[in-house]
C-alpha positions in Angstrom: 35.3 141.4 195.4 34.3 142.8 191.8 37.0 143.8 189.2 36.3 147.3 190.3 36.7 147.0 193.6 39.7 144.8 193.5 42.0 147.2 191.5 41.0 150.3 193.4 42.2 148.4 197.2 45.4 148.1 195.2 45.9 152.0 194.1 48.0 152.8 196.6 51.8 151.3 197.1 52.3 148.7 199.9 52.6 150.7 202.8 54.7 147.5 204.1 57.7 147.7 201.3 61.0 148.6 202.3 62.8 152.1 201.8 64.0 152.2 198.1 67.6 150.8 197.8 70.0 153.2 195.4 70.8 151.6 192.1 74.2 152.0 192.5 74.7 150.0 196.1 73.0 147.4 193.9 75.8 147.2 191.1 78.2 147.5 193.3 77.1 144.6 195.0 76.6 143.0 191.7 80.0 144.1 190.8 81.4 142.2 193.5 79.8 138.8 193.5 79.5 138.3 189.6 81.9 135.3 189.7 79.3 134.1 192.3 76.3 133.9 189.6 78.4 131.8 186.9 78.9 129.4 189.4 75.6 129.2 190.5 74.2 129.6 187.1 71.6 131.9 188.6 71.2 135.3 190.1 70.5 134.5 194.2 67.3 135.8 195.3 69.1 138.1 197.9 70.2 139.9 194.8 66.2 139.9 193.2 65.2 141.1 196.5 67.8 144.2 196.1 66.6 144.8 192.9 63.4 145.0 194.4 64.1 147.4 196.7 65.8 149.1 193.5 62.7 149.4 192.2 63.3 147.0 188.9 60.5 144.8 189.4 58.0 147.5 189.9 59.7 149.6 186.7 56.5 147.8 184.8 54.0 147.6 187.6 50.6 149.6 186.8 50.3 152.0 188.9 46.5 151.9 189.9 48.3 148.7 191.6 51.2 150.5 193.1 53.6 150.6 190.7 56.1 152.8 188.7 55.2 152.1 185.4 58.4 154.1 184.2 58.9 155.3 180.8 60.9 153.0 178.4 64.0 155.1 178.5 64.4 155.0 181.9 64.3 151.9 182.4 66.8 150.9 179.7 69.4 153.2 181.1 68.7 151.2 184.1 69.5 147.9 182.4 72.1 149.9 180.3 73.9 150.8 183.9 73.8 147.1 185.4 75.1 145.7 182.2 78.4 147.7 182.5 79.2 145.0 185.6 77.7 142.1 184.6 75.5 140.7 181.6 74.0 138.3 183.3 72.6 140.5 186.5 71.5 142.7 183.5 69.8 140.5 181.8 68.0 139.1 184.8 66.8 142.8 186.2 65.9 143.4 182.1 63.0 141.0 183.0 61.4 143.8 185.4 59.7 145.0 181.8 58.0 141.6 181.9 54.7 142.9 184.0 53.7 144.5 180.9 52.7 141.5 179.3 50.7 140.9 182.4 48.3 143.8 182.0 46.9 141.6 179.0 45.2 139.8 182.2 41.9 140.9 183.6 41.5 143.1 186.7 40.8 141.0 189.2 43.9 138.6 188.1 46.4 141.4 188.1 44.7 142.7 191.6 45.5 139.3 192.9 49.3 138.9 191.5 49.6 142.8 193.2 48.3 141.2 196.4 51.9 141.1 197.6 52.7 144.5 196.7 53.8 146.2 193.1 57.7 144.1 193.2 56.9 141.0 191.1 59.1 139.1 189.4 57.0 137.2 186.4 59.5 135.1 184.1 58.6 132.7 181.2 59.8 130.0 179.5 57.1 130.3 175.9 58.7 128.2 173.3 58.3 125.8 171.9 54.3 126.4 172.2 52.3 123.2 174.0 49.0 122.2 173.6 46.8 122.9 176.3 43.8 120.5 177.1 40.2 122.0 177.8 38.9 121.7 181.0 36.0 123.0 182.8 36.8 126.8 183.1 40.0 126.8 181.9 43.4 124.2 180.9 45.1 121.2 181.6 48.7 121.8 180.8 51.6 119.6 180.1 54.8 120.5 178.7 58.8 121.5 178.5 59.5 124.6 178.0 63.4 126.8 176.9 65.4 129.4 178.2 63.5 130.3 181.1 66.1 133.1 182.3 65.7 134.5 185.8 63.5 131.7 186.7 64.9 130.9 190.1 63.8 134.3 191.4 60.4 134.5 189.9 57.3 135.4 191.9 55.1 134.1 188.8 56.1 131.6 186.3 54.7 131.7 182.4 54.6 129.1 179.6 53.5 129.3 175.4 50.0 127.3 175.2 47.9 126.4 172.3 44.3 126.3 172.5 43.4 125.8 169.0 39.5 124.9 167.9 38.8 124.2 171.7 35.2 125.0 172.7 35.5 128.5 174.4 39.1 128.8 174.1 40.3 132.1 174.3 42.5 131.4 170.9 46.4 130.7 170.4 47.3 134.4 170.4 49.2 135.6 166.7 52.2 134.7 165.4 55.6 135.5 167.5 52.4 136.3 170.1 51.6 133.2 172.4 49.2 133.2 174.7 50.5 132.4 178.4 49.4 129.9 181.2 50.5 131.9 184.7 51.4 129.9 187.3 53.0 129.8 191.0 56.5 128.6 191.0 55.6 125.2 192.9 53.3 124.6 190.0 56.3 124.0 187.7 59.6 122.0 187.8 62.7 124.0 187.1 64.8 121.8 185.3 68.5 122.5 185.3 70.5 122.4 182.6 71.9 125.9 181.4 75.0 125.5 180.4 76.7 128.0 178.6 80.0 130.2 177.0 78.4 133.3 178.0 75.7 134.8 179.7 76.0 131.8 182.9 74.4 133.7 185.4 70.8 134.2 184.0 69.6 130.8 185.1 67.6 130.3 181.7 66.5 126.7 182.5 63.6 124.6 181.1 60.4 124.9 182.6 58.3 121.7 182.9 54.7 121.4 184.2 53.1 118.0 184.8 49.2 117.8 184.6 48.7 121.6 186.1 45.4 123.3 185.6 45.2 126.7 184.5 41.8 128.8 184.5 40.8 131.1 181.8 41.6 134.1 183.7 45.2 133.5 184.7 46.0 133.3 180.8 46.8 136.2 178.1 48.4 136.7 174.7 51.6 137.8 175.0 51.3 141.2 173.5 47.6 141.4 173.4 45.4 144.2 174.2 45.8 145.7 177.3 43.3 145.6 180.0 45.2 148.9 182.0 44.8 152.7 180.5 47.8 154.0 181.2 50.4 155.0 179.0 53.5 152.7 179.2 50.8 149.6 178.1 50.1 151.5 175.4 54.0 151.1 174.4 54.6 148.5 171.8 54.7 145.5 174.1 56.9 142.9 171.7 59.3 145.8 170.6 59.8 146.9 174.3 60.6 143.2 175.3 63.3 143.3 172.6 64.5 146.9 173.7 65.4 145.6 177.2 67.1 143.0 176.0 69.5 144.3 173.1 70.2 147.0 176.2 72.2 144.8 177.4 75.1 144.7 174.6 75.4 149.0 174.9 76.0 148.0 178.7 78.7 145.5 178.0 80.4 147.5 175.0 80.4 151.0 177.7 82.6 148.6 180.1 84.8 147.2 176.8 86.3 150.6 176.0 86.4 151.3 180.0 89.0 148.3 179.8 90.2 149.3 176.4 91.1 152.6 178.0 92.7 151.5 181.0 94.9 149.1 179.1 96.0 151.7 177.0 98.5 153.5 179.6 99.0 151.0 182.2 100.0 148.1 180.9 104.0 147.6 179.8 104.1 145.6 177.0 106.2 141.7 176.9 108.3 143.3 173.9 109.0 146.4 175.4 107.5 148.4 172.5 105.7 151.5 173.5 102.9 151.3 175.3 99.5 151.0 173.7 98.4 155.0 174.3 101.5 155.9 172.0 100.1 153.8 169.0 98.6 155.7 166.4 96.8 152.3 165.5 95.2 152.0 169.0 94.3 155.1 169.3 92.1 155.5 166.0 90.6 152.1 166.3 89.7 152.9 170.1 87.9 156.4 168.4 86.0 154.6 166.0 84.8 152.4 168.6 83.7 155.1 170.6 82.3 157.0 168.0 80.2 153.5 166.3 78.9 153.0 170.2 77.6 156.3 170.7 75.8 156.5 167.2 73.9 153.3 167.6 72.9 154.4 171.3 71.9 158.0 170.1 69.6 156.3 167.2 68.1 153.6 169.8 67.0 156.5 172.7 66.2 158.6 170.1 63.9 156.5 168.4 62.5 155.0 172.2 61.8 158.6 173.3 60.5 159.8 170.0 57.3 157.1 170.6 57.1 157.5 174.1 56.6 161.4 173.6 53.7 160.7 171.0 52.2 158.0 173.3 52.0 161.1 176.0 50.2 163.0 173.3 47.8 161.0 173.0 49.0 159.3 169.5 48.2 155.6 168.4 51.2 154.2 168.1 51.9 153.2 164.0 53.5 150.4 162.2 56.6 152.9 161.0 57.4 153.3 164.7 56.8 150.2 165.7 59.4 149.2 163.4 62.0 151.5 163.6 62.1 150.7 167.8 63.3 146.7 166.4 65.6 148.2 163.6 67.3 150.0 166.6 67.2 147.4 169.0 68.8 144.7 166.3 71.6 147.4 165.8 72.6 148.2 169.1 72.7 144.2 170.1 75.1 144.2 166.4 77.0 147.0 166.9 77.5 146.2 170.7 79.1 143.2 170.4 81.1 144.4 167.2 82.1 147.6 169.8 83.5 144.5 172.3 85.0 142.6 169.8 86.9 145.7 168.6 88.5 146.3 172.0 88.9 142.4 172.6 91.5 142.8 169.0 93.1 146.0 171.1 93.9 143.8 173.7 95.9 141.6 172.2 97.6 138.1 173.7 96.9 139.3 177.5 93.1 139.1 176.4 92.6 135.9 175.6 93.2 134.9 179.4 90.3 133.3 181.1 90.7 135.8 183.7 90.6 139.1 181.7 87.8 141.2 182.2 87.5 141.6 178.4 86.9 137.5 177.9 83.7 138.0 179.9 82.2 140.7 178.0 83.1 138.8 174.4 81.0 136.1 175.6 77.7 137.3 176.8 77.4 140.2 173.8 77.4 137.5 171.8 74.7 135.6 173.4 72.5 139.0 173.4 72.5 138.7 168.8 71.6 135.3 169.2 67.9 135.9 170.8 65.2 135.2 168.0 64.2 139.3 168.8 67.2 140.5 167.5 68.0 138.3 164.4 69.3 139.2 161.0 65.7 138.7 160.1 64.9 142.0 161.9 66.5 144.3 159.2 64.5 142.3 156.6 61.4 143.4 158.6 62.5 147.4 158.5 63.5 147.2 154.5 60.3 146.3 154.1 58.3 148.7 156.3 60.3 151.1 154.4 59.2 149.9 151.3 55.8 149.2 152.2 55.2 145.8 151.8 54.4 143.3 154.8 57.1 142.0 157.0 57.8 138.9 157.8 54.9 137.8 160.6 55.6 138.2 163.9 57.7 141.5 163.0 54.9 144.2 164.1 
């Protein structure tokens, strides 16, 4: 079957796939069995299968090949939603964005991950970048491979190759862009060993493949050009991947001031002073809060729709607004976990209990500013877009 041919057999959805499941019997779910994925140190794939049904997994799925390909800012306040019960479940479902990298691959590649139907789960582990051997038609790879998250529920598995001064090699990719060996999951060992003070649940393992071979076809650069004309692959791939990401923190900040809130009135307090709603204190540090979450979340939609409109129109998307989508997805991961820290000081001795909700939430908003997208180095990046001289590589 040609190219051609291949995509158009898959421009209908899978007449087989299951009635969509509402978002919200998903969180609750979620909700409910949270203490479940720390223990496991993964997110079951009963759960992926719901978000499935959800539709998170085909949020990024062309759709010549079935798929919703939703705009960016509805897919965030979908992550934005699932973070306000649990990080990690967040975090995992963020990963539905992933299938844009995968229009980078040819036709007949994507027709054939599609095969199944439009709900794919593709995960990666990239870095640290290996090597690949050239072999007839394609790579033999060999390698370990970090922070794999959501790995345990992938369909398609990823890693970060090299294929420097190699006859025929389709090059390294550019920096902060590697290109990507796709595999099946029984390709490549998961190897456990995420262990963690916050975000438990997101099963980002190492990946380790022994001796695999990988042909030309099943391999892209993350970022590159796509090989789909449609307009959410036209959408700043790297900046996107960070969107979905620092997401997460505006999610977990929401639910911070949710407990803040309901602390605030019904909760007596040890001295018998008054309770924390009748503290002028409280009250104004619990405004600013609110007022400091709701800023940083205006700027980041604001900027996310403002590029997504011009895509529609039929605008190349430019370095300014490539830029300012990373400014604002650094600031909501900062600001986020400064908005949780904020209430975790309002809660005073009760929070620092193992078992308070707030305890939680400190710890995985502070794993979301320590992903290489969202570093210090980010605002760097901006001051000099702004100033008009280069960034530092990778930044654009």
């Amino acid at each position: 079957m040609s190219a051609r041919a291949a995509a158009v057999a898959f421009d209908q959805p899978d007449a087989s796939t299951h009635a969509r499941l509402p978002l919200s019997d998903v969180i609750a779910e979620i909700a409910a069995r949270r203490d479940e994925f720390d223990r496991l140190s993964h997110v079951p794939r009963d759960v992926i299968a719901k978000f499935k049904r959800a539709g998170v997994y085909r949020a990024a799925t062309p759709q010549r090949f079935g798929g919703d390909a939703l705009a960016p800012t509805a897919f965030l306040d979908m992550i934005e939603r699932i973070a306000m019960v649990d990080g990690s479940a967040a975090w995992v479902a963020s990963f539905g964005s992933a299938n844009v990298y995968l229009a980078a691959l040819p036709l007949q590649t994507q027709a054939e991950i599609y095969a199944g139907g439009p709900d794919q789960v593709f995960a990666g582990g990239l870095f640290p970048v290996q090597t690949a051997q050239p072999a007839d038609g394609g790579w033999r790879v060999n390698g370990t491979w970090k922070f794999a998250s959501g790995c345990k529920g992938a369909d398609w598995l990823g890693v970060g190759i090299g294929t420097q001064g190699a006859n025929g090699a389709n090059g390294a990719g550019a920096p902060g862009k590697p290109r990507t060996a796709v595999f099946r999951p029984h390709q490549v060992e998961i190897v456990e060993n995420w262990d963690v003070v916050g975000m438990q649940g997101t099963g980002s393992h190492d990946l380790r493949v022994s001796d695999q071979f990988v042909a030309d076809a099943w391999t892209f650069v993350r970022g590159g050009e796509p090989c789909v004309d449609e307009p959410l692959y036209r959408y700043p791939t790297i900046a996107y991947a960070a969107q979905v990401l620092a997401v997460v923190n505006l999610g977990l900040a929401r639910a911070a001031l949710d407990v803040a809130n309901q602390m605030a009135g019904g909760r007596k307090t040890t001295t018998g002073a008054p309770q924390l709603a009748d503290r002028a204190y409280y009250r104004i540090e619990l405004a600013k809060a609110e007022a400091q979450l709701r800023s940083a979340r205006a700027f980041f939609y604001d900027s996310t729709d403002q590029v997504w409109q011009s895509i529609l129109a039929g605008n190349p998307v430019t370095a300014d607004q490539v830029s300012l989508l990373r400014l604002a997805a650094t600031q909501i991961a900062r600001e986020g976990a400064e908005v949780v820290q904020r209430a975790y000081r309002l809660g005073g001795t009760m929070a620092i209990y193992r078992s308070h909700p707030l305890q939680r939430l400190l710890r995985d908003s502070m794993v979301v500013t320590q992903h290489a997208f969202l570093g210090e180095g980010n605002y760097d990046g901006a001051g000099a877009v702004f100033v008009g001289v280069p960034p530092i590589p990778g930044y654009l």
